[in-house]
C-alpha positions as CSV (number, residue, x, y, z in Angstrom):
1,X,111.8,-2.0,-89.7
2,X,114.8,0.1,-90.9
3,X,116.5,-2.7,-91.9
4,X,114.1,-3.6,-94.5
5,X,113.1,0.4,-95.3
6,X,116.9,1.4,-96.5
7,X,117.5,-1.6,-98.3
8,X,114.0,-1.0,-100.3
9,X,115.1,2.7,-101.0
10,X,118.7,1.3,-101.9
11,X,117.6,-1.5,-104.1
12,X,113.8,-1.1,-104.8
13,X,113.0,0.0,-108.0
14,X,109.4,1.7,-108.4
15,X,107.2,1.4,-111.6
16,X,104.1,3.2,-112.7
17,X,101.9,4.5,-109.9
18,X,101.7,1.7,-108.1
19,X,104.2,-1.6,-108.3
20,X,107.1,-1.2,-106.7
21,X,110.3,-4.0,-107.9
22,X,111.9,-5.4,-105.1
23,X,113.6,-9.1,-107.4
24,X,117.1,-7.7,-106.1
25,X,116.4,-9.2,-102.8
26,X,113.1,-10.8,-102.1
27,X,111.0,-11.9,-105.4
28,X,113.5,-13.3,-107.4
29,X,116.9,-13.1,-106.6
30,X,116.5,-13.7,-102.3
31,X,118.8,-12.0,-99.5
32,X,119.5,-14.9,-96.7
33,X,120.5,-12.5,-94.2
34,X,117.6,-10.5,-94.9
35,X,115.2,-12.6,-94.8
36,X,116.8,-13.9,-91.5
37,X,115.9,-10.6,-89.9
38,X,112.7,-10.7,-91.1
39,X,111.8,-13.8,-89.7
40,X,113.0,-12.6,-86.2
41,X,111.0,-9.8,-86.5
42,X,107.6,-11.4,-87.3
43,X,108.8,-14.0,-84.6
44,X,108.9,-10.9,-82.0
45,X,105.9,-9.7,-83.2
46,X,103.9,-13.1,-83.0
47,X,106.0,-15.2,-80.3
48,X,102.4,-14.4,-77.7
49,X,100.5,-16.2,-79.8
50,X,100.6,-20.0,-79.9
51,X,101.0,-20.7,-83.8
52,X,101.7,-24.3,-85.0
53,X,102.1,-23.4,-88.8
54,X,103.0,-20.8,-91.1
55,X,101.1,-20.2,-94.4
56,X,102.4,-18.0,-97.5
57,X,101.9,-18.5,-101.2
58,X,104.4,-19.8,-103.6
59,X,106.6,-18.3,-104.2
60,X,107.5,-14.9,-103.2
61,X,106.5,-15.6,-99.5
62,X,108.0,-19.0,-99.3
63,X,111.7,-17.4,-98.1
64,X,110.4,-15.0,-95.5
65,X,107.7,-17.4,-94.3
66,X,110.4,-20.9,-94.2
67,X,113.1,-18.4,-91.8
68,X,109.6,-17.2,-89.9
69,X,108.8,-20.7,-89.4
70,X,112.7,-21.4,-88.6
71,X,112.4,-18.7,-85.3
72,X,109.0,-20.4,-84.3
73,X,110.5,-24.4,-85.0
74,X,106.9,-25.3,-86.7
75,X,106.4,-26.0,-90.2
76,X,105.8,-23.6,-93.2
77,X,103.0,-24.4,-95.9
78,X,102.5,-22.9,-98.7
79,X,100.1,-22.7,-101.1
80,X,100.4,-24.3,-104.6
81,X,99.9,-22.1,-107.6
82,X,100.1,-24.9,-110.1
83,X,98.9,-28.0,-109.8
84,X,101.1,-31.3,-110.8
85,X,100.7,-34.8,-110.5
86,X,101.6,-35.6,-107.2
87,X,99.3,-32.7,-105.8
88,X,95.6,-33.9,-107.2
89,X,93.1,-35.1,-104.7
90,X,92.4,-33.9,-100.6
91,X,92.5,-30.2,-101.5
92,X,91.5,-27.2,-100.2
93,X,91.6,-24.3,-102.9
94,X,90.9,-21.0,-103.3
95,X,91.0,-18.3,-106.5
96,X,93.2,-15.5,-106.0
97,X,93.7,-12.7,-108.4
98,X,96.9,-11.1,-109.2
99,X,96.5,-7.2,-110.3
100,X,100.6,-7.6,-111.2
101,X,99.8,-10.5,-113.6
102,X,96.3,-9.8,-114.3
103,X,95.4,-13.5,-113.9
104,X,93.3,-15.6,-111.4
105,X,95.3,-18.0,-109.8
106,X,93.9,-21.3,-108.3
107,X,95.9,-22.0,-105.5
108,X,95.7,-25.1,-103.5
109,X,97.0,-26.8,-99.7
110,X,96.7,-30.5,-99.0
111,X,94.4,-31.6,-96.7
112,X,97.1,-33.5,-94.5
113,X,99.1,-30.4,-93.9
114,X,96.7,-28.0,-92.5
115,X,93.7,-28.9,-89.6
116,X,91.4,-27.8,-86.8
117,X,93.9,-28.2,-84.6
118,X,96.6,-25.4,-86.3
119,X,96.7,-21.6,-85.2
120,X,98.3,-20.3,-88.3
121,X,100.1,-17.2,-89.3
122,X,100.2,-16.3,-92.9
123,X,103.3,-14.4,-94.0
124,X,103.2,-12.7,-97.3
125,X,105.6,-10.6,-99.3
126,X,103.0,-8.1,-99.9
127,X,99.8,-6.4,-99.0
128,X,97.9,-4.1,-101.5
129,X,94.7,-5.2,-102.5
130,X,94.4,-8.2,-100.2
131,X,93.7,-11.2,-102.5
132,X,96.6,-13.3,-101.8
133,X,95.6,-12.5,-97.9
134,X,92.2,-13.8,-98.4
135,X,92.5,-16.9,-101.1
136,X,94.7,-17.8,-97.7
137,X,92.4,-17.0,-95.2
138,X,89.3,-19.2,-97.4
139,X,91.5,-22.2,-97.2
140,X,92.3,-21.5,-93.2
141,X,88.5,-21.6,-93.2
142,X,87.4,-24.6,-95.2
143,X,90.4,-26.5,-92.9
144,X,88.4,-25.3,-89.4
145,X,91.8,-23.8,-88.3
146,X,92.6,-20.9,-86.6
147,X,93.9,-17.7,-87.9
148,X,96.2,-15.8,-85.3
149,X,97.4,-13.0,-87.5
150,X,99.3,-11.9,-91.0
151,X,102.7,-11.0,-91.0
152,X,103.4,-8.9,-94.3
153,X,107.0,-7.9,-95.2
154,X,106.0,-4.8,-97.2
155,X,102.6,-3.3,-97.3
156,X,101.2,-0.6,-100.0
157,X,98.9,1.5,-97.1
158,X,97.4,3.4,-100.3
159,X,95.5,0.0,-101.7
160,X,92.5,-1.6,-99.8
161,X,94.0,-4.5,-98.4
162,X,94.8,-3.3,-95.5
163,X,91.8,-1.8,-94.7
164,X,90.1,-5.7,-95.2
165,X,92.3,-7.1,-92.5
166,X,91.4,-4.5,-90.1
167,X,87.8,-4.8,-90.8
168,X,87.1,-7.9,-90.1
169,X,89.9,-7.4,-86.7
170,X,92.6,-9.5,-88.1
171,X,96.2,-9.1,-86.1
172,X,98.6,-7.6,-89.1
173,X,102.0,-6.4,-88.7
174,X,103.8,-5.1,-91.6
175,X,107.8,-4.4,-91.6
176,X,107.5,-1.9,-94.3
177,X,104.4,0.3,-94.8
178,X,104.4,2.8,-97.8
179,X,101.7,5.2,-98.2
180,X,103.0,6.7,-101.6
181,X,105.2,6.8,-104.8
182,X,106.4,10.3,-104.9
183,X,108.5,10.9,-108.1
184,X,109.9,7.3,-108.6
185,X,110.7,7.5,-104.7
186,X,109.2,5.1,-102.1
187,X,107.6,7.3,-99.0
188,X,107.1,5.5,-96.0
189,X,104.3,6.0,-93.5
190,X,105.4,7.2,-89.8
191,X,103.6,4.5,-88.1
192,X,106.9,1.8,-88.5
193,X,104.8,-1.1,-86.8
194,X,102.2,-1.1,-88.5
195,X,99.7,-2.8,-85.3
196,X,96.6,-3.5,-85.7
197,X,94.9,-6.1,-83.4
198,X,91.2,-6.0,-81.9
């Protein structure tokens, strides 16, 4: 998505070898009309499939995932990293860990908003090792639903979690896929889409 690819080489802001700091517009400080686009674009990606609820994680993915969820007029969930008191009992919960933060993370989903009867889309901010993915995909399994596919906004093509998803022939589209850091610069891949379905 072009759209998304200039405005990470405008505003993105790569550290180390492998994080790349995109609060200008997504993780902390969020781009409406951005994220609008986005959400049309997983929705052109996805509108085949019949999904009844989209799944992210607090809180990076809650803004793409809510105008996602806005094109397909169904609700957005997301996954609670901390619990609090009106959030205690009928859980499903999962451990993800964050290499960013270098903590485990117990996230958790109410039992009344998720069921057998949902074909869910998760939509994430982004894919590099995959743990956010899966603590996601455990909960869609303990709740009997369906997974229909992942819809990541940027994806790190050099880390391993892409490689999960299409192992185990999970539907992922990515809007941005980067397959290195080159001297503080972002280089994207030539594949744009980013298709994977089995």
């Amino acid at each position: 998505m072009k759209l998304l690819e200039d405005r990470i080489k405008k505003d993105g802001q790569v550290l180390g070898e492998d994080v790349l700091k995109v609060d200008n517009f997504l993780n902390h400080q969020v781009d409406p009309d951005l994220m609008f686009a986005l959400g049309q674009e997983f929705y052109e990606r996805f509108k085949d499939l019949p999904i009844t609820k989209i799944l992210t994680v607090e809180s990076s993915g809650i803004a793409p995932a809510v105008m996602t969820g806005y094109q397909f007029h169904v609700p957005v969930v997301f996954a609670r990293k901390h619990k609090s008191i009106t959030l205690k009992e009928d859980l499903y919960t999962s451990t993800v860990y964050s290499y960013t933060k270098k903590v485990n993370n117990h996230i958790s989903i109410s039992k009344k908003f998720l069921n057998e009867n949902d074909n869910v889309l998760i939509i994430d901010d982004f894919l590099a090792n995959g743990q956010a993915v899966e603590g996601l995909i455990d909960i869609i399994q303990q709740a009997n639903a369906t997974l229909s596919g992942v819809g990541i906004v940027i994806e790190k093509t050099f880390q391993k979690g892409r490689r999960l998803l299409d192992e185990r022939g999970i539907r992922t589209e990515s809007l941005a896929r980067i397959k290195a850091f080159d001297n503080g610069q972002v280089v994207f891949t030539e594949d744009k889409g980013g298709r994977h379905a089995d």
